[in-house]
C-alpha positions in Angstrom: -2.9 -14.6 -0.3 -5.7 -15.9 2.2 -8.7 -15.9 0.1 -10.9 -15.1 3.1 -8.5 -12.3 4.5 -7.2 -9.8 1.9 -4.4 -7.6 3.5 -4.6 -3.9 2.5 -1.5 -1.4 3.4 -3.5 1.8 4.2 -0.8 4.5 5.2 1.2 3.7 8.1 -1.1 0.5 9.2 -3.1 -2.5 7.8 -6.4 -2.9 7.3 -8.0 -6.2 6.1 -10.9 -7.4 4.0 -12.8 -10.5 4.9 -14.8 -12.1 2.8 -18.2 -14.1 3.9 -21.5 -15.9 2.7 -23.2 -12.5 2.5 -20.6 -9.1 1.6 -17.4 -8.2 3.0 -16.3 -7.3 6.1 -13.7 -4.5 6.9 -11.3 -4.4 9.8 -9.7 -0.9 10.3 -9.7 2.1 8.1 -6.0 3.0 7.5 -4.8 6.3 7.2 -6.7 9.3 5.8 -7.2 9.6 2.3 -6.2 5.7 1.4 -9.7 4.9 0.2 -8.3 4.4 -3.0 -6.6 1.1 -1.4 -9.8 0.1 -0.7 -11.3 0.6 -3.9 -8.4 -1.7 -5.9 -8.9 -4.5 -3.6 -12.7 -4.2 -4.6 -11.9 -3.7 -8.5 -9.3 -6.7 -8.3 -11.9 -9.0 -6.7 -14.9 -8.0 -8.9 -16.4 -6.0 -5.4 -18.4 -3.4 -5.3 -18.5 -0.1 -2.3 -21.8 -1.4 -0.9 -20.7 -5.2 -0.6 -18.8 -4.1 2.3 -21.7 -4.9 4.8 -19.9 -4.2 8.4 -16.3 -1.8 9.4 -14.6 -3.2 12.3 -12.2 -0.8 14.5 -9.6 -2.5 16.1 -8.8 1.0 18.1 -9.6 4.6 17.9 -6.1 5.9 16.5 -5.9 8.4 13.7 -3.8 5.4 11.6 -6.5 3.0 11.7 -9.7 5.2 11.6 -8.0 8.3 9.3 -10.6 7.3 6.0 -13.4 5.7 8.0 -15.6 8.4 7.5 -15.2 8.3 3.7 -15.1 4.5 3.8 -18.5 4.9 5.3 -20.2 7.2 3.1 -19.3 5.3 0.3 -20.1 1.5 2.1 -23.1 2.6 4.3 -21.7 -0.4 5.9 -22.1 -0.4 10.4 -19.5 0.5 12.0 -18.1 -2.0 14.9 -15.8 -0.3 18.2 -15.6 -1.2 21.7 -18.0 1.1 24.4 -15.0 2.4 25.9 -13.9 4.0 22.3 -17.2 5.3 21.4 -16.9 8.9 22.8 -12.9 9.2 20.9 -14.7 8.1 17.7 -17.5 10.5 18.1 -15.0 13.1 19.3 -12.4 12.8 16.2 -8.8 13.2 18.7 -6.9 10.7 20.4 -3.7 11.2 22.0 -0.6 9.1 21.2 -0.5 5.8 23.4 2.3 5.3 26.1 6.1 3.7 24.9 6.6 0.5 26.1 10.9 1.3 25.1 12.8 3.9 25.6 12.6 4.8 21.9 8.9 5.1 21.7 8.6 6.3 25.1 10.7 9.9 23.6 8.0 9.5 20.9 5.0 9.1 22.7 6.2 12.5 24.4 6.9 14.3 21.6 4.0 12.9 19.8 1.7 14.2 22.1 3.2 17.7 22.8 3.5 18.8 18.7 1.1 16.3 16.7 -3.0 16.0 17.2 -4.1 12.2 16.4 -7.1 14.3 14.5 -9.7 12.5 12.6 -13.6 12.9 11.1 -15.6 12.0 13.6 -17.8 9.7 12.9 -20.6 8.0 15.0 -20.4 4.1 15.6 -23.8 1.5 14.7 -22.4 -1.1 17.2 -20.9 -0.8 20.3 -19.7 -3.8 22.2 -17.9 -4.9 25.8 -16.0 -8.2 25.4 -17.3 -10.5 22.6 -19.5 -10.0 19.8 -21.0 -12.8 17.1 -20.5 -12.6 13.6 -22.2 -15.6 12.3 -25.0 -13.2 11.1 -22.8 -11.2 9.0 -21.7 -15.1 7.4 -19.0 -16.3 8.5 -17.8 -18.5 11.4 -16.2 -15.6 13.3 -16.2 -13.5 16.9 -14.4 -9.7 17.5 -13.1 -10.0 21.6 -11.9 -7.5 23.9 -8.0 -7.3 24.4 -7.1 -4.5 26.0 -3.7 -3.0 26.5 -2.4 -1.1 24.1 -5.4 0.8 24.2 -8.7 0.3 26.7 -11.2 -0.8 23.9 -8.5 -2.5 21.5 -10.2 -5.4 19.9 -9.1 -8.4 18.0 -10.9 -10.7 15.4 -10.9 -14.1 15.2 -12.2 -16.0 11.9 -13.0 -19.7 11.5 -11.0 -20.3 14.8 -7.1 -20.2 12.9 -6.9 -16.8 12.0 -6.8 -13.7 14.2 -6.8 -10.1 13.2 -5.0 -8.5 15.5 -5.0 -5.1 15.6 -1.9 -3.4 17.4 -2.2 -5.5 20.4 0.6 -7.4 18.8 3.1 -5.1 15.8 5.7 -7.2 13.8 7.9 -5.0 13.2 11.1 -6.7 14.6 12.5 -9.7 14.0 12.4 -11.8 17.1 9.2 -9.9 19.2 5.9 -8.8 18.4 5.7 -6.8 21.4 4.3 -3.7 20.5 5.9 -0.4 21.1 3.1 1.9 22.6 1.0 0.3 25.3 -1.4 2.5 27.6 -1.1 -0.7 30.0 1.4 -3.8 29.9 0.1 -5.6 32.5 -3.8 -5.9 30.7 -1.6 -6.2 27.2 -0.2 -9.2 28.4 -3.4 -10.2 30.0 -4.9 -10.1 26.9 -2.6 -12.3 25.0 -3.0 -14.9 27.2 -6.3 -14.9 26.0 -5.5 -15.0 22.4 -3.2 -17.6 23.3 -6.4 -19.7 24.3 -8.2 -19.6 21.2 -4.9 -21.3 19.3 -4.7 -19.4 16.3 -2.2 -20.2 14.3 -2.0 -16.8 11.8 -2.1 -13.9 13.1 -2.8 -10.0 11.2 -1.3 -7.3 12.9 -2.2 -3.7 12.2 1.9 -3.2 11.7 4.1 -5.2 9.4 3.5 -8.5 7.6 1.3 -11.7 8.7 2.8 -14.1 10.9 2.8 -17.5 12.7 1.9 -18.7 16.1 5.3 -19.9 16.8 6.6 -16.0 16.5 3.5 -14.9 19.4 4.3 -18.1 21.6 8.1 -17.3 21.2 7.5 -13.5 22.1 4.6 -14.3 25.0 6.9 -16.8 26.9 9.7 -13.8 27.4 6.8 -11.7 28.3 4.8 -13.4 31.2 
């Protein structure tokens, strides 16, 4: 395992813990009630609640920000989304994203006709547009804007190899990591194109298991 990056299976999605000069910092919030992920990762590494000094959100859905109002409590740590995702966060709903397949389109539908994406609301420290420094938070390390499967969908790039990636790219099949719910296709591709610039070569999805630049490349050349 990385030892700056820690993956952490939270529910349905991923959340990750990285680790810099001066406390921890915390990319998504899983499902609800998974703190207890949270909390082995901390006992396994010697960590305690309050080294976590800063929670990224990738996206306002209920999979990634399901225990970041307990997470909070228990961190005190800021909590990091894109302006556009502000109000959602504040607001505790989301709806369901668009399919991209035919598959997920039927459960996009459904989704939104008999589920509520509900949450705690919770109120955000730091909003940001398209780039944000993390140098003061200790490590070499920037969260961007890549739109497309949601409006405010943000990815994090640390020490310029690794990229957490939020569900602007899933791995869950085994030739694509084209996600299957996308609001818009056309800024989702957009978006990887400027990923693809920043030549990461290990990406962190907020779906499935770590993977390599070759699998993007592979998966962005079918897709422009």
């Amino acid at each position: 395992m990385n030892d700056i990056i820690r993956k952490i299976k939270m529910g349905k999605s991923n959340a990750y813990l990285v680790n810099t000069e001066k406390g921890y910092i915390l990319v998504d919030a899983g499902m609800e009630n998974k703190i207890n992920k949270v909390q082995e990762i901390l006992t396994k590494i010697s960590a305690k609640w309050e080294d976590i000094i800063l929670i990224i959100i990738t996206h306002v859905h209920y999979d990634h920000v399901g225990s970041l109002y307990d997470l909070r409590e228990k961190t005190k740590a800021k909590v990091l989304v894109h302006e556009k995702e502000k109000r959602l966060l504040q607001e505790g709903k989301t709806n369901f994203p668009k399919g991209t397949m035919f598959l997920s389109k039927i459960i996009s539908k459904l989704g939104n006709l008999f589920l509520e994406g509900k949450f705690k609301p919770v109120n955000p420290d730091i909003t940001i547009e398209d780039y944000y420094d993390l140098k003061k938070y200790g490590i070499e390390g920037k969260v961007i804007h890549t739109p497309g499967h949601t409006e405010g969908s943000l990815s994090v790039i640390i020490e310029e190899k690794n990229i957490i990636c939020g569900d602007t790219l899933f791995n869950i099949l085994p030739n694509s990591v084209y996600p299957p719910f996308a609001n818009d296709k056309k800024k989702l591709i957009e978006s990887w194109k400027k990923i693809n610039k920043y030549s990461c070569d290990k990406f962190y999805p907020g779906h499935g298991d770590i993977f390599d630049r070759k699998k993007f490349i592979k998966t962005l050349k079918r897709k422009k």
